[in-house]
Structures are given as structure tokens and as C-alpha cells.
C-alpha positions in Angstrom: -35.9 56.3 -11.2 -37.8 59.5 -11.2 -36.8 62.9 -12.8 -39.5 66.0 -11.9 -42.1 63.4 -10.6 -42.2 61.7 -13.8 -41.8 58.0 -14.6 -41.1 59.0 -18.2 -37.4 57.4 -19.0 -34.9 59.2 -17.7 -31.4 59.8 -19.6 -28.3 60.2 -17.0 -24.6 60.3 -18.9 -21.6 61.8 -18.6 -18.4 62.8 -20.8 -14.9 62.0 -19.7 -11.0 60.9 -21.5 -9.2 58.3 -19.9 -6.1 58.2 -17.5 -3.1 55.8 -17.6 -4.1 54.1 -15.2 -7.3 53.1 -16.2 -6.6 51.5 -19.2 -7.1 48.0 -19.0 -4.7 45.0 -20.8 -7.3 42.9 -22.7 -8.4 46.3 -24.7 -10.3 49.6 -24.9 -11.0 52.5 -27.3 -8.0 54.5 -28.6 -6.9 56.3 -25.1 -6.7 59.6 -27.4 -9.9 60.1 -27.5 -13.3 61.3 -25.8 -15.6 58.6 -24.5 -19.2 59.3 -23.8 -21.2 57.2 -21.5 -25.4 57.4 -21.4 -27.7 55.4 -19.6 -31.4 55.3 -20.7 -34.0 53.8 -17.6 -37.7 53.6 -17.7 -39.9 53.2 -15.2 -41.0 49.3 -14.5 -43.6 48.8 -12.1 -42.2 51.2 -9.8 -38.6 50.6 -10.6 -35.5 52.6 -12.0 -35.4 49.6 -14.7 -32.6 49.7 -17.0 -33.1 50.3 -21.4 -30.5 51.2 -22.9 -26.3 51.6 -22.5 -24.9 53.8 -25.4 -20.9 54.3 -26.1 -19.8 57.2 -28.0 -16.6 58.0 -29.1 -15.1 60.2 -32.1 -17.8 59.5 -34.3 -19.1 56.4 -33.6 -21.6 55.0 -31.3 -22.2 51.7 -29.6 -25.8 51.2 -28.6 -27.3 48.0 -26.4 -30.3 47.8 -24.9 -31.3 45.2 -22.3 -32.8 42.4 -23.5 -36.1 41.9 -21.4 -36.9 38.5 -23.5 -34.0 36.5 -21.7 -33.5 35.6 -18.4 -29.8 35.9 -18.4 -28.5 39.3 -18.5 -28.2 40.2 -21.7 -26.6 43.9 -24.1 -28.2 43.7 -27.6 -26.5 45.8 -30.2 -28.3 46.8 -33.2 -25.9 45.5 -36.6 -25.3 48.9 -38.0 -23.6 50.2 -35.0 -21.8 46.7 -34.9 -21.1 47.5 -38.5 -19.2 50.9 -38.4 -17.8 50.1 -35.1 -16.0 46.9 -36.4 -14.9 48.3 -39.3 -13.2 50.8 -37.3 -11.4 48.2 -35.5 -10.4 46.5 -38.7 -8.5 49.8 -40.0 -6.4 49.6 -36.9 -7.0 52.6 -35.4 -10.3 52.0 -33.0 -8.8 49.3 -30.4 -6.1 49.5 -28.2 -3.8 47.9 -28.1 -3.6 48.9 -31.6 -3.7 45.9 -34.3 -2.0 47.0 -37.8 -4.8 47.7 -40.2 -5.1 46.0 -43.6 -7.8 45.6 -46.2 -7.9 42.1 -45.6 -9.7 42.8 -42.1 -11.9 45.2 -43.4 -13.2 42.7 -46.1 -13.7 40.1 -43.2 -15.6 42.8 -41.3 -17.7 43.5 -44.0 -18.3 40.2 -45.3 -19.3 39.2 -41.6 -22.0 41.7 -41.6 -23.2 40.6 -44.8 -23.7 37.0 -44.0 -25.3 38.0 -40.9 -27.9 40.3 -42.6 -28.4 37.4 -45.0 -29.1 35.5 -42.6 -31.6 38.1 -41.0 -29.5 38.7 -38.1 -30.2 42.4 -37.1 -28.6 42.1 -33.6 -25.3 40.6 -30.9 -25.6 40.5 -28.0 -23.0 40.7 -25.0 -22.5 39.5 -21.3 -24.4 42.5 -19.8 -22.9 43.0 -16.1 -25.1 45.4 -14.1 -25.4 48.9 -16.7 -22.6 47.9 -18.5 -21.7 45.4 -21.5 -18.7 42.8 -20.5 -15.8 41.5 -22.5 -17.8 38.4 -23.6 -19.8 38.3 -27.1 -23.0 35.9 -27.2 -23.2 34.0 -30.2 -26.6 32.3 -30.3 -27.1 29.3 -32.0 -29.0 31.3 -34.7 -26.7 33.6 -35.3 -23.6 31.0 -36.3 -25.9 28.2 -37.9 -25.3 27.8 -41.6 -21.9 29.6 -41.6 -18.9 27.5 -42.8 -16.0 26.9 -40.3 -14.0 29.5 -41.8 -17.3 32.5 -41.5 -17.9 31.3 -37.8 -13.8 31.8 -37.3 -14.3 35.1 -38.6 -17.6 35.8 -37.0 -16.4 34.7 -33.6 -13.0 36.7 -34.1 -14.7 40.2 -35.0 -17.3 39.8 -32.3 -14.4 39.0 -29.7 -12.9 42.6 -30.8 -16.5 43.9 -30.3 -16.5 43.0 -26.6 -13.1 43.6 -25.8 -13.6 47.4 -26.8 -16.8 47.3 -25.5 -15.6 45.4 -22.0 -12.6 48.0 -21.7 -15.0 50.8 -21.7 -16.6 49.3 -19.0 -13.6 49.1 -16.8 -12.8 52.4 -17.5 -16.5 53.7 -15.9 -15.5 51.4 -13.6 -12.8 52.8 -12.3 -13.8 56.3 -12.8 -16.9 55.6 -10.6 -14.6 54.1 -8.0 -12.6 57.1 -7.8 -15.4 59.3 -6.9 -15.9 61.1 -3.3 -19.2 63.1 -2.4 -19.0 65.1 0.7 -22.5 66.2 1.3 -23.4 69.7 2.4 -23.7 69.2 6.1 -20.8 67.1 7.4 -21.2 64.9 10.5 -21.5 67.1 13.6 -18.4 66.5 16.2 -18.1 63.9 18.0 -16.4 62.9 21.4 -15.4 59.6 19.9 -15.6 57.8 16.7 -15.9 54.0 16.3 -15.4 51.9 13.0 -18.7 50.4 13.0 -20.1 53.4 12.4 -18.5 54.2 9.1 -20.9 51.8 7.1 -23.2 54.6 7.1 -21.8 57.0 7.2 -21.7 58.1 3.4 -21.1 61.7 2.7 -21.0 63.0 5.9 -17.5 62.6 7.0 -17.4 60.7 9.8 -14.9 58.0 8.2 -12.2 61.0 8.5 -11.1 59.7 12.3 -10.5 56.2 11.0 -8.3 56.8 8.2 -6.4 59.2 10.0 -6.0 56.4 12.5 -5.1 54.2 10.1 -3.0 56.6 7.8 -0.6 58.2 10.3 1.1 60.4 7.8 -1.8 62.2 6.8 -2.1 63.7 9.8 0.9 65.8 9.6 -0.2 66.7 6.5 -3.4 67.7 7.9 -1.7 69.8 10.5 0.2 71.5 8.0 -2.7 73.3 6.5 -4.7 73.9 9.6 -1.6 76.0 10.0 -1.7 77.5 6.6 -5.0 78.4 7.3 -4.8 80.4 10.6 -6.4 77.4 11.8 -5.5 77.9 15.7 -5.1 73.7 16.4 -3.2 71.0 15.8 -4.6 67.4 15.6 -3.7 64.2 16.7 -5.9 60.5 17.0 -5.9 58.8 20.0 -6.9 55.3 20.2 -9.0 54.3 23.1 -9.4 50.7 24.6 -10.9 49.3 28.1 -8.0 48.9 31.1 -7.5 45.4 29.1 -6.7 46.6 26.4 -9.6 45.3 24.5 -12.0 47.9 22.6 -15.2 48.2 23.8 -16.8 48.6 20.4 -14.0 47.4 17.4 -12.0 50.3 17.1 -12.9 53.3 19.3 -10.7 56.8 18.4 -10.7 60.4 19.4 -9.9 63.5 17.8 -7.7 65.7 20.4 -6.8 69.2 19.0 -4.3 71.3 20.5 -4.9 74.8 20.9 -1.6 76.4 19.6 -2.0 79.6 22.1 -2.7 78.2 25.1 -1.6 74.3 24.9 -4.9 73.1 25.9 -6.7 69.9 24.2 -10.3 70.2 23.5 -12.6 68.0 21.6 -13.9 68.8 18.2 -17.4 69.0 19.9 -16.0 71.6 22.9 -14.8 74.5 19.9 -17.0 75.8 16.9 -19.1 73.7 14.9 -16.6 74.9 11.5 -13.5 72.9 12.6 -16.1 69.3 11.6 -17.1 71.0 8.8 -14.1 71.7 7.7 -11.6 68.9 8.7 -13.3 65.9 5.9 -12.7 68.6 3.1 -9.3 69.2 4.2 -8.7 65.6 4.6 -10.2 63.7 1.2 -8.7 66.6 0.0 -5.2 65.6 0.6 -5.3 61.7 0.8 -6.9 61.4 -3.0 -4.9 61.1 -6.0 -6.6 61.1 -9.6 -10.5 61.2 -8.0 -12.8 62.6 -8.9 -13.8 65.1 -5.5 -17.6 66.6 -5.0 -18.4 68.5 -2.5 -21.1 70.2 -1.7 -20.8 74.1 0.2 -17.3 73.8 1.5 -18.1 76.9 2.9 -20.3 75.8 5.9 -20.1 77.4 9.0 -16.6 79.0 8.1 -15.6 82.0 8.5 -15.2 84.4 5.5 -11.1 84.8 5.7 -11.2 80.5 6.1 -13.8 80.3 3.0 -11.5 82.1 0.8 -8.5 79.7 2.1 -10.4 76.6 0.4 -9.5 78.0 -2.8 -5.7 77.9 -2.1 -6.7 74.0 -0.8 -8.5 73.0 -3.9 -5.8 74.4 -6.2 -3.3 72.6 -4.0 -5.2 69.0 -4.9 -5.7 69.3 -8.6 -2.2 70.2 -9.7 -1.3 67.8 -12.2 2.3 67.1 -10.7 0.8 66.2 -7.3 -2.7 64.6 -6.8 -3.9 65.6 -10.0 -7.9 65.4 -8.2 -10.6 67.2 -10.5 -13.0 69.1 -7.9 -16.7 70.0 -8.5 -17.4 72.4 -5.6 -21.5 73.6 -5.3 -20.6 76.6 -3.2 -22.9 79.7 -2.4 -19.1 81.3 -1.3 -18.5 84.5 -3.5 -15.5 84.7 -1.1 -13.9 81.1 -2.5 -14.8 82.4 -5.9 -13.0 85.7 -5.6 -9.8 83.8 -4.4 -9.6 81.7 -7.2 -10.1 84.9 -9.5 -6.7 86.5 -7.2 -4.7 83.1 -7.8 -5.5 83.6 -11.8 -4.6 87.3 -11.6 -1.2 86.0 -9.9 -0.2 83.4 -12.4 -0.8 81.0 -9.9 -3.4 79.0 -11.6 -4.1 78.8 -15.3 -8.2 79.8 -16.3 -8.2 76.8 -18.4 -8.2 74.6 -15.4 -11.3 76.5 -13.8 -15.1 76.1 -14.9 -17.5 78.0 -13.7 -21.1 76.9 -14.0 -23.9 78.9 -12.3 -27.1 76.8 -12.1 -30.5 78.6 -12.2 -33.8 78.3 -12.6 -36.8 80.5 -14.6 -40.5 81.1 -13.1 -41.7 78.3 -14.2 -39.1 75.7 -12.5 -36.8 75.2 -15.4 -33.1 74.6 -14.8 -30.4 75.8 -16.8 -26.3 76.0 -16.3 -24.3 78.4 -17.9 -20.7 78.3 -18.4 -18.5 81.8 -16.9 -15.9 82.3 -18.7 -12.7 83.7 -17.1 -9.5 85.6 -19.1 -6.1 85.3 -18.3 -6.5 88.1 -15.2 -9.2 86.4 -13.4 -11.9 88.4 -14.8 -14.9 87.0 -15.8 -16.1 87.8 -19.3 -19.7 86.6 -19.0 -22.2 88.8 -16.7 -22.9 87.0 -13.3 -26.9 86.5 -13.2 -28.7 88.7 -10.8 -28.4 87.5 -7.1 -24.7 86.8 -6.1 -22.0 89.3 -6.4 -25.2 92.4 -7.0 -26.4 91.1 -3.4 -23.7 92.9 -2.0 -23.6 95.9 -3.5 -27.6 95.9 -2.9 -27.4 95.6 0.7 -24.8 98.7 0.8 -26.7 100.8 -1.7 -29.8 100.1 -1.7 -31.3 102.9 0.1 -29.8 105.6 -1.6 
């Protein structure tokens, strides 16, 4: 893994709380509160090569780092995170399910610890699976020699907590990960026909829309319903095609048939404007996702201003918490889709806490940096815009006077 040309290590992390649905039976971190997730890789004869997983939460932190002198995958925590982090299990208020705390616990916890660093044990390990610890602690043989019955009980019980809360993390990124869609910035060009085969690669791009709107029939009406709301002039419908057998020639073979709504004739995707591809796998993982994590990259491309401004009303349709409850993270160049969302604040339609604004730039010498817009309660933003977006405009009408 490479960062800038460098095969320095490379940090990549993210900060995120934890739906419902996510949490997983055998255990996790309190749901309440934040979890951070960082990955540390370092370069390893030419490979992205993993060092380190960390876990924060509150105000503790779970560090492992891969274990290069085993041959089975292997998480090694250092004792002192183990430490704090079991001691915060013991008062009760760390794992969840939650346990009732008592002193007694916390005495075991700490009297593990001490008859481990006794012992000059300044490590446990876990089951690592992939970049992520799993629910299963590793108790080496010299780690548990020379404790009594009763201390490898307690030993073996604390370090089963470890991994539980350290395993239900891991489901949780997990499932996070799993709920993320990436539409990349030029969408798959239309097409005559689609065919399922061809869906394997077709990552980012789009092209999987026809199938699932095949296979998900409702969508489509649902589909059709915000063409419409969007002066879209077609409907759509997916037709499957076969050979006069009735066999397909290639697995499943469908076309996308749109109706124009003036004149009744059907067309092709690839006989109107190159927008209506662009558009239609936005409108589409748009609608069909529920509690994902969305990214797409410029929405806007090859639409029309008056249909740019129209995603807005789209996006604000799939992140409302009583419906699909998505979170979006749009890279758009489209001052008209951000002036849209700034009417629907002004309107009451859409609370400014729910909208963040991050404009990424970069100095003269190559450094990137984000900063965070701030909008009020009437859509207005409170932080100056950087040179080059909305000043364009106004440049291009006034420039020469």
C-alpha cells in the first residue's frame, strides 16, 4: 500500500457508532458509544502488509499488532491495554450484553494481570482473521503454565471477555463495510442489452442496475416515480430477452426500454442522451438501500443544471431516518446540488445537522487539506467558501468591468 509514492506505513481509519442491527449476540462494546477503527500497513517487499489493528472507544484503546513470528494468523495485544480494557469490563459497563459489576471482578482482573506480569507475560494474543482480531483468545502454553486451576479459570474467563468485545467489534466493521456502495464518477455508458455475466466486473460503474431491476420488480415503479419527479421525460421498464426456445443465449440477457412520455415511443438508453445512464444507478442504489453507507462520486455528470439540483431533493429522500435511513457522501463539483440543499434548509425541509460540508483542497506545494462549512438554521453558510467555486460565477459575469 502506497500513500504519495511512499512505502512509509500508511495509517487508514475511520470513526463510526453502531446501528441496531449490527450488534452481534455473543458481545460488543457498550452500543452508546463511539468506536474508532485504524489500520497501520507497511510496506513488505512490495506489499500493503498489515502492522497493526487499533480499537478505540470512550477512552480506552485496544491495540494488536500482527505477529510476523508465527505462522498462524495471529493479534498480539500489549498487557496494559489488556489491563484497562479488562478492568472496564469487570465494572460492568464496557461489554454488552452488560454483566452486573462487582469488586470481586475487578480484583480477578487485576490479580490476572498481576500474575501474568509475574510471570513476564507482556502480551495475548487473539485469532486474527484478515485485519481484524476474532472472538477467540490464544492462551499459549507459556502464558497459563505455573498458574493453579483456579488462576487459569480466571485467566481463561477474562481473556474470553477480551475477545468477545474485541470479536463484536469486528462484526460490526463487518457489517458496516458490507453495507457500503461506491458509484464511481463515470457510470457505465448505455447499453443495448445487459447480461449477468457481466456484473462480476462491473464494480462502480453501474452496470448491475438492469439486473436488479430484473430481479426486483417493485423497484421499478419506484424508479419511475422519480424520473417523473424529476421532469425526467421516460418511463422504464426491463424486458427479458431469450432465443425463439426460450433458452438465453448468454445466462440472463435484459433490456432497458424507456418510454417517451410525449410521444409513446421506446428507445434505448443508448438512442437518447448519455445523462439518463448516468443518472439511472444513482437514482436506483439510491432507493433500493436501507441503512448503507452510499458514495458517489459527481452525481452530477452529464446532467443538466435544473436535473443536478433535483439530486438534492433524491439524496434527502434516502437518508431520512424514518425511511432508508442511507448516510450519503457525495464528491460533487455541482454548486447547483449544493444550492438546493441550502433551499431545502431554508424551508424546514431538512435539518443542517444532518448536512456536512467538506471542501477538499490543496496548497502549492501538493498538500491536501478538508475543511468543515458550517451551515445555520437558514441554509447559509457561516464559513467563507475558498476561492474557485461559487466566486467562478460571479468572475465569469464581472470580470471585465
Amino acid at each position: 500500500m502506497v500513500h504519495r509514492h511512499t512505502g512509509e506505513r500508511v495509517g487508514l481509519g475511520f470513526t463510526y457508532g453502531a446501528l441496531p442491527s449490527w450488534i452481534p449476540p455473543d458481545g460488543t462494546a457498550d452500543p452508546a458509544l463511539l468506536r474508532e477503527v485504524h489500520w497501520t500497513f507497511g510496506d513488505d517487499g512490495g506489499r500493503g502488509t498489515l502492522r497493526a489493528t487499533e480499537f478505540r472507544f470512550d477512552d480506552l484503546e485496544l491495540s494488536f499488532r500482527a505477529d510476523d513470528s508465527k505462522t498462524s494468523d495471529r493479534l498480539v495485544a500489549d498487557i496494559d491495554d489488556v489491563a484497562a480494557v479488562l478492568k472496564g469490563i469487570a465494572d460492568g459497563g464496557l461489554l454488552y450484553p452488560f454483566e452486573t459489576g462487582n469488586r470481586d471482578r475487578r480484583f480477578e482482573a487485576e490479580r490476572v494481570v498481576r500474575r501474568l506480569r509475574e510471570r513476564n507475560v507482556h502480551e495475548l494474543a487473539l485469532c486474527g482473521d484478515g485485519l481484524l482480531p476474532a472472538p477467540e483468545p490464544l492462551l499459549d502454553w507459556p502464558v497459563v503454565a505455573g498458574l493453579d486451576e483456579v488462576e487459569r479459570s480466571r485467566l481463561q474467563a477474562h481473556a474470553g471477555r477480551l475477545a468477545r468485545l474485541a470479536g463484536g467489534i469486528s462484526t460490526e466493521v463487518r457489517q458496516l463495510l458490507d453495507s457500503v456502495v461506491w458509484l464511481g464518477p463515470l457510470r457505465s455508458a448505455p447499453r443495448r442489452f445487459y447480461d449477468r455475466s457481466s456484473q462480476a466486473a462491473a464494480l462502480g460503474d453501474g452496470r448491475h442496475v438492469a439486473m436488479f431491476l430484473l430481479d426486483h420488480a417493485s423497484a421499478v415503479d419506484q424508479v419511475n416515480e422519480w424520473l417523473e419527479r424529476m421532469e425526467v421525460p421516460y418511463s422504464l421498464k426491463v424486458i427479458p430477452l431469450s432465443t425463439g426456445g426460450g433458452v438465453n443465449v448468454v445466462g440472463d440477457l435484459v433490456a432497458i426500454v424507456l418510454t417517451d412520455r410525449r410521444s409513446r415511443v421506446d428507445v434505448t438508453p443508448a438512442d437518447v442522451g448519455f445523462g439518463i445512464s448516468q443518472i439511472l444507478p444513482v437514482i436506483v442504489e439510491s432507493l433500493a438501500q436501507r441503512e448503507s453507507i452510499i458514495l458517489v462520486e459527481q452525481p452530477e455528470t452529464h446532467l443538466h443544471p435544473r436535473l443536478q439540483a433535483r439530486l438534492a431533493d433524491l439524496f434527502i429522500e434516502a437518508t431520512r431516518a424514518g425511511g432508508r435511513g442511507n448516510q450519503l457522501i457525495v464528491e460533487t463539483h455541482s454548486e447547483h446540488l449544493i444550492l438546493r440543499t441550502q433551499r431545502r434548509i431554508r424551508e424546514g425541509l431538512l435539518d443542517p445537522a444532518h448536512v456536512s460540508v467538506v471542501y477538499v483542497d490543496q496548497d502549492e506545494q501538493g498538500r491536501t487539506s478538508a475543511r468543515w462549512l458550517r451551515l445555520d438554521d437558514k441554509g447559509d453558510f457561516l464559513d467563507d467558501w475558498p476561492h474557485g467555486f461559487f466566486d467562478e460565477r460571479l468572475d465569469e459575469l464581472f470580470g471585465d468591468f
